[in-house]
N, C-alpha and C positions, 0 to 999 in steps of 0.2 A: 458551543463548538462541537458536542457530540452530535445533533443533526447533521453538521456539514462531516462530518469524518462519515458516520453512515453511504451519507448522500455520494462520497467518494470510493467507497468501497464496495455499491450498489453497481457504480456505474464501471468499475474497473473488472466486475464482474461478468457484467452484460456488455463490455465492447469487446470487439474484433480485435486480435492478436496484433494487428498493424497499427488502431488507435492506440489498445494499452502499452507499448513500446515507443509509439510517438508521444504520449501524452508520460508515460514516464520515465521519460529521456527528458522531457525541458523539465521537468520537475528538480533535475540534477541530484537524483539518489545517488547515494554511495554505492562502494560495491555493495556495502553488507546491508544495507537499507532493499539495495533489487534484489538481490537472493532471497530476504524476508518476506520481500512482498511474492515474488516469483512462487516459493515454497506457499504461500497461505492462500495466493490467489488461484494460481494456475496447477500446482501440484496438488492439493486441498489440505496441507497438514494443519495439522492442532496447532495450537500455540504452545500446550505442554511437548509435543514432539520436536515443536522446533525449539523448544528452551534445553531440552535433553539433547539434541544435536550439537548446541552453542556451545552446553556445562553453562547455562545460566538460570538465572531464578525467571518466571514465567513471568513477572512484572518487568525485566530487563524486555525481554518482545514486546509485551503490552505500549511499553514505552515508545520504544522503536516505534509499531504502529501506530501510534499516535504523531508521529512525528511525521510517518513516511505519506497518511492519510490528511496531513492538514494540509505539505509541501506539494501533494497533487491537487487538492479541492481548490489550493491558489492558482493552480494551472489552469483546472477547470473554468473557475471566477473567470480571471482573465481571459480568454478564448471565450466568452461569451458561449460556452458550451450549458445547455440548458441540462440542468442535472436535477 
């Protein structure tokens, strides 16, 4: 499962501000799931800075991001989006 979170966080990286916002909109993150990703992806923070934002332990994000990466790379799959 860690290649396909990669593969997800690769591609969320190198798309267009209009694919990452359409591709995680049907993903159906939460609020606090897009904030996470928004801060890690588009704002560039650490995982320690956003655990010091939260008041959470740096494996509470970790987690998060494993979740928020697995819920897109299903979106991916399905769209036959070649990742």
């Amino acid at each position: 499962m860690e290649k396909n979170r990669k593969k997800a966080r690769a591609w969320l990286k190198s798309s267009t501000l209009t694919e990452y916002k359409a591709i995680t909109t049907e993903a159906k993150l939460t609020p606090r799931q897009q904030d996470i990703l928004d801060k890690i992806i588009i704002s560039d923070y650490s995982q320690q800075k956003l655990a010091m934002e939260y008041h959470e332990d740096v494996s509470c994000i970790k987690r998060a991001l494993r979740q928020i990466y697995d819920k897109v790379y299903l979106v991916l799959s399905s769209n036959f989006i070649v990742i």
